[in-house]
C-alpha positions as CSV (number, residue, x, y, z in Angstrom):
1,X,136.3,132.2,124.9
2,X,138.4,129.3,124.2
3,X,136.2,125.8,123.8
4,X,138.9,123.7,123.9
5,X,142.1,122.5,126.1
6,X,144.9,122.2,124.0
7,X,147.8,120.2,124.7
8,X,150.9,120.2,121.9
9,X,149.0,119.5,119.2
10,X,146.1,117.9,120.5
11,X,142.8,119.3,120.9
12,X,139.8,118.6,123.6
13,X,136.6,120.4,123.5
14,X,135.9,121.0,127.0
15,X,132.3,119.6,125.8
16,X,134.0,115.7,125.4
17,X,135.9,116.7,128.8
18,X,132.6,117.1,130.5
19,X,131.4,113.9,128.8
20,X,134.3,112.1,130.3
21,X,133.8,113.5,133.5
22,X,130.6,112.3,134.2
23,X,131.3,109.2,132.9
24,X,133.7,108.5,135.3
25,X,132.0,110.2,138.2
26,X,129.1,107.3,137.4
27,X,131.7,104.7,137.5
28,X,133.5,106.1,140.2
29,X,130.5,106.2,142.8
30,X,128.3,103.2,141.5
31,X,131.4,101.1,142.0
32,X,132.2,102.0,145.4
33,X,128.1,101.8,146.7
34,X,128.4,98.7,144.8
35,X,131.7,97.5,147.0
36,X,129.7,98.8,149.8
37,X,126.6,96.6,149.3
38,X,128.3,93.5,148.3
39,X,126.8,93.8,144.4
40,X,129.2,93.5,141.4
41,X,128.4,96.4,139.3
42,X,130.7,97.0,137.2
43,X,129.9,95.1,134.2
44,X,126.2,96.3,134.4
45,X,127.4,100.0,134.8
46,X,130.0,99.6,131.4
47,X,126.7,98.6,129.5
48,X,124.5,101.5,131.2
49,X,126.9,103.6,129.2
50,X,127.3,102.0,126.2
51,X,123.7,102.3,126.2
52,X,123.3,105.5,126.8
53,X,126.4,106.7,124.2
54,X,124.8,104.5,121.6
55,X,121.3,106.1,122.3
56,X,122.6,109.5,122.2
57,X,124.7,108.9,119.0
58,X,121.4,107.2,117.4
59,X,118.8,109.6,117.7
60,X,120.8,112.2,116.8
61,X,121.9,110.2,113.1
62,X,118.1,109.6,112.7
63,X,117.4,113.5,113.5
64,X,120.0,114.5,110.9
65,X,119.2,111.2,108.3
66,X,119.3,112.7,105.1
67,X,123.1,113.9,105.5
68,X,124.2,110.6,107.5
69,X,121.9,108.3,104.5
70,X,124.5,110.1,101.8
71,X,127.4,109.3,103.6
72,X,126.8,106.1,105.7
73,X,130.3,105.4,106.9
74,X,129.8,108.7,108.8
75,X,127.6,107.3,111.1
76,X,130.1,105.3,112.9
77,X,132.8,108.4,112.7
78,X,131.9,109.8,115.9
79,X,134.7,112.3,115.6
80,X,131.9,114.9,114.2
81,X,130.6,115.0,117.5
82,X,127.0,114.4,116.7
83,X,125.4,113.4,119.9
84,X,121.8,113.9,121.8
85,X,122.9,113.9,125.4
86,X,119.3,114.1,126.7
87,X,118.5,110.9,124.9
88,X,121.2,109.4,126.1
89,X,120.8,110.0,129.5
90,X,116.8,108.9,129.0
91,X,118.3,105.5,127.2
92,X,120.8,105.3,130.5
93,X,118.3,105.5,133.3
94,X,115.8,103.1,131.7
95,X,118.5,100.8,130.8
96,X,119.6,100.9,134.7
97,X,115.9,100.7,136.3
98,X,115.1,98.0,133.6
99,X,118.0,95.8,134.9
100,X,117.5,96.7,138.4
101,X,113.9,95.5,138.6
102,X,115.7,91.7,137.9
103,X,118.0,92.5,139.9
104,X,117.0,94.0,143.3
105,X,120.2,94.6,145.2
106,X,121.3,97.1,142.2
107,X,118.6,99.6,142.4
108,X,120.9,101.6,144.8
109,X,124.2,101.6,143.3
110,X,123.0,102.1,139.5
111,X,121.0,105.1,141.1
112,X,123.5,106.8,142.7
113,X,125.7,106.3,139.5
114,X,124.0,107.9,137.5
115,X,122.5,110.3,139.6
116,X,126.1,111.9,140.1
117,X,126.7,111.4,136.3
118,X,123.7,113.3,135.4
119,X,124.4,116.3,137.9
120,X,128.4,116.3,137.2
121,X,126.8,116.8,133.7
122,X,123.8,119.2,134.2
123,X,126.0,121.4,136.2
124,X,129.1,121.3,133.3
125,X,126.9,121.8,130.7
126,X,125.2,125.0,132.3
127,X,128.7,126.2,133.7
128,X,129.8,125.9,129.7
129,X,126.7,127.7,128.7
130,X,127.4,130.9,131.0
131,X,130.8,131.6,129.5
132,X,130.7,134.6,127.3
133,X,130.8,133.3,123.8
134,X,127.6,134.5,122.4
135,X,126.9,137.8,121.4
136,X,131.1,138.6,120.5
137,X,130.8,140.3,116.7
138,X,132.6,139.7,113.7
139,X,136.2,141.5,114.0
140,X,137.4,144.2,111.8
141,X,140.3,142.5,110.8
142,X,142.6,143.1,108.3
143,X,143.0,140.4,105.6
144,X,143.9,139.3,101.9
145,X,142.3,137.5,99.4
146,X,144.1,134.3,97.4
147,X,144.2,137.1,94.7
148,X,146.3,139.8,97.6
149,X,143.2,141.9,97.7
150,X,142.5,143.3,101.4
151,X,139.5,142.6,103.0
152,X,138.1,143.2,106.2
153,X,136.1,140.4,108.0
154,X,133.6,142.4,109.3
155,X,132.5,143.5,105.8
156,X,130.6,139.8,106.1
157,X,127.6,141.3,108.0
158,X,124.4,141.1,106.7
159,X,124.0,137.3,105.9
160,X,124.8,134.7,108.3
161,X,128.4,133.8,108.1
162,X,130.4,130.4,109.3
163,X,133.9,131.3,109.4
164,X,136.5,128.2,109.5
165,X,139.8,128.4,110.7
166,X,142.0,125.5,108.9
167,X,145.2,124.8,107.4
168,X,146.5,122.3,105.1
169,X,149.0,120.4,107.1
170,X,146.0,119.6,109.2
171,X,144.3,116.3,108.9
172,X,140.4,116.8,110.7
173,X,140.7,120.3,108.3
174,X,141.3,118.2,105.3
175,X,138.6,115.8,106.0
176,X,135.7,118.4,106.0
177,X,137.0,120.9,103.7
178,X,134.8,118.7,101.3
179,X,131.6,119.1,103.7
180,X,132.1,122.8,103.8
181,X,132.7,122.9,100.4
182,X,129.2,121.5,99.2
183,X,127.8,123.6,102.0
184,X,128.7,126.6,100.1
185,X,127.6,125.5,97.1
186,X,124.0,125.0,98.6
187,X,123.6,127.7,100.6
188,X,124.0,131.0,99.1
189,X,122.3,132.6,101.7
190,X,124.9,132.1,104.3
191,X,128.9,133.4,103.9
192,X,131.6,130.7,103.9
193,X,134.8,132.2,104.9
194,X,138.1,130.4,105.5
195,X,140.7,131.6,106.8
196,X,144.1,130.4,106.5
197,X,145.9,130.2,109.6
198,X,150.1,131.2,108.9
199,X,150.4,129.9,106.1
200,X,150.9,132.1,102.6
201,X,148.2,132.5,99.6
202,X,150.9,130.3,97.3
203,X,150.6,127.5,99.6
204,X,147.2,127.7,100.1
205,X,146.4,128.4,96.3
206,X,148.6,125.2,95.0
207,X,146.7,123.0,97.8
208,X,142.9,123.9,96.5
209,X,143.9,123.7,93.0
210,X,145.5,120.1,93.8
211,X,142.1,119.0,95.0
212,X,139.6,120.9,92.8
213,X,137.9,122.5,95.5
214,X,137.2,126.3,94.3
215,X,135.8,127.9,97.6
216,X,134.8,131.3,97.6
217,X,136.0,133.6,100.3
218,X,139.5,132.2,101.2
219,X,141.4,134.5,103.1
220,X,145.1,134.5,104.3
221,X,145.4,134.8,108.2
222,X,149.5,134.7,108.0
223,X,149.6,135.8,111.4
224,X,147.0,134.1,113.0
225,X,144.9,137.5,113.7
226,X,142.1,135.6,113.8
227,X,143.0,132.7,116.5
228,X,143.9,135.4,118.7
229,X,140.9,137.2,118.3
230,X,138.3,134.5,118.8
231,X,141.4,133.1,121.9
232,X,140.8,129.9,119.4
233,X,144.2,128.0,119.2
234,X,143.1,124.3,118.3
235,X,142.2,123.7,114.3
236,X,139.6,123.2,113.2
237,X,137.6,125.8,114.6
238,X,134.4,126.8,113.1
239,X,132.3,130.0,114.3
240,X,128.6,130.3,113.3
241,X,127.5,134.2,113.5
242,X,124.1,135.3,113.0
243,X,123.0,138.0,110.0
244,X,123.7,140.9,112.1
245,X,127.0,139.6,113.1
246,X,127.0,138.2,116.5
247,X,128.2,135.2,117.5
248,X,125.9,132.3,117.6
249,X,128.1,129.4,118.4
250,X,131.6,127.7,118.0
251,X,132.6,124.4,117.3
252,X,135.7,122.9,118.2
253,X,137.0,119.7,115.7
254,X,136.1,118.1,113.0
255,X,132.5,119.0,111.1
256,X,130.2,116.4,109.3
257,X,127.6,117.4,107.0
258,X,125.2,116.2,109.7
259,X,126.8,118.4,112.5
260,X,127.2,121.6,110.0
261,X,123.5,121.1,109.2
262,X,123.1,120.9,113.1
263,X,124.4,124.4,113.6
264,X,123.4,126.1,110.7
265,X,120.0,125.3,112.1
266,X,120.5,127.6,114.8
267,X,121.2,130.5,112.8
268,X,118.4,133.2,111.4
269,X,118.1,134.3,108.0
């Protein structure tokens, strides 16, 4: 179930690796039917997908406004991976055609561009959507409190529950332990959990406290029982499981409040 290639301590959601793929599929083929017609394309094809990133990253801030409006610098952090790929792809083909009808001789090459691109990604994105992710239920595991009280994960059925997997030496956990933090506060109908991947309650304890941020249902992983479980080795990871405790979806990297709102969309009551 792992969403992510990991590589030392870098993480890559297979989802920005399918991204990157087709991008350079596009550029790949548009630039060699452009060679082959005598047409220089590669300038027009760099804009086709700036266009069509900038389109996709758009419509998705003005879907999720309200979060982006209270925290505009977020709009340009891209690292929450808020995207619409459909409207980016929409933005890239009109962009294309629209230069194309000026421009004649670059019908061809634009099309075949990003005709590959858009199949390298139809096919990636429905390969990544068979893999057996949903439908995994919360684990029994075995776990203490910040206060050493056990508790079992899969006592957490019965309300939707996002579970986060984080620790405090890492940066992308740091930055959204705020976003999650407000979450909680506003949705009382869905469980927060956190759990603390190796490192000890003191640790963990002294590092809230530090920062004022009194979340409810932090619980010491100190031997990573959950990675393992969920085959999730790259932090953050965030799972969203629905109110009977299945799994609904998992997001590898950094969240926004615009990108938790995203997911906690798909979840029923």
């Amino acid at each position: 179930m792992n969403h992510a290639l990991v590589v030392g301590p870098l993480a890559l959601p297979y989802s920005l690796l399918l991204m990157f793929a087709a991008m350079a599929s596009a550029l790949y083929v548009g630039q060699r039917s452009g060679r082959n017609a005598s047409v220089d394309i590669e300038s027009v094809l760099w804009q086709t997908l700036l266009v069509g990133l900038a389109l996709a990253r758009l419509v998705f801030v003005l879907e999720f406004r309200l979060a982006y409006f209270a925290s505009p610098l977020d709009i340009v952090d891209i690292r929450d991976g808020g995207w619409n790929p459909t409207a980016g792809f929409i933005g890239a083909w009109l962009f294309a055609l629209s230069r194309a009808r000026r421009v004649p001789a670059l019908l061809k090459p634009l099309r075949s561009a990003l005709m590959v691109g858009t199949v390298v990604w139809a096919v990636g994105a429905v390969v990544l959507s068979m893999r057996p992710e949903t439908g995994q239920e919360l684990p029994a595991l075995s776990l203490t409190s910040l206060e050493g009280r056990p508790m079992n994960l899969a006592e957490f059925k019965g309300k939707p529950t996002v579970v986060n997997l984080w620790a405090t030496w890492c940066p992308p956990c740091v930055r959204e332990m705020p976003v999650l933090h407000q979450a909680q506060m506003e949705r009382p109908d869905v469980n927060f959990v956190f759990l603390s991947q190796g490192e000890s309650a003191d640790k963990v304890g002294s590092w809230l406290r530090a920062r004022k941020l009194p979340l409810h249902n932090v619980l010491i992983d100190a031997n990573k029982q959950a990675g393992a479980a969920f085959k999730e080795g790259a932090l953050p990871t965030t799972l969203f499981f629905d109110a009977q405790g299945r799994l609904h979806s998992t997001r590898v990297g950094e969240l926004s409040a615009a990108t938790l709102s995203e997911r906690l969309q798909g979840l029923a009551p």
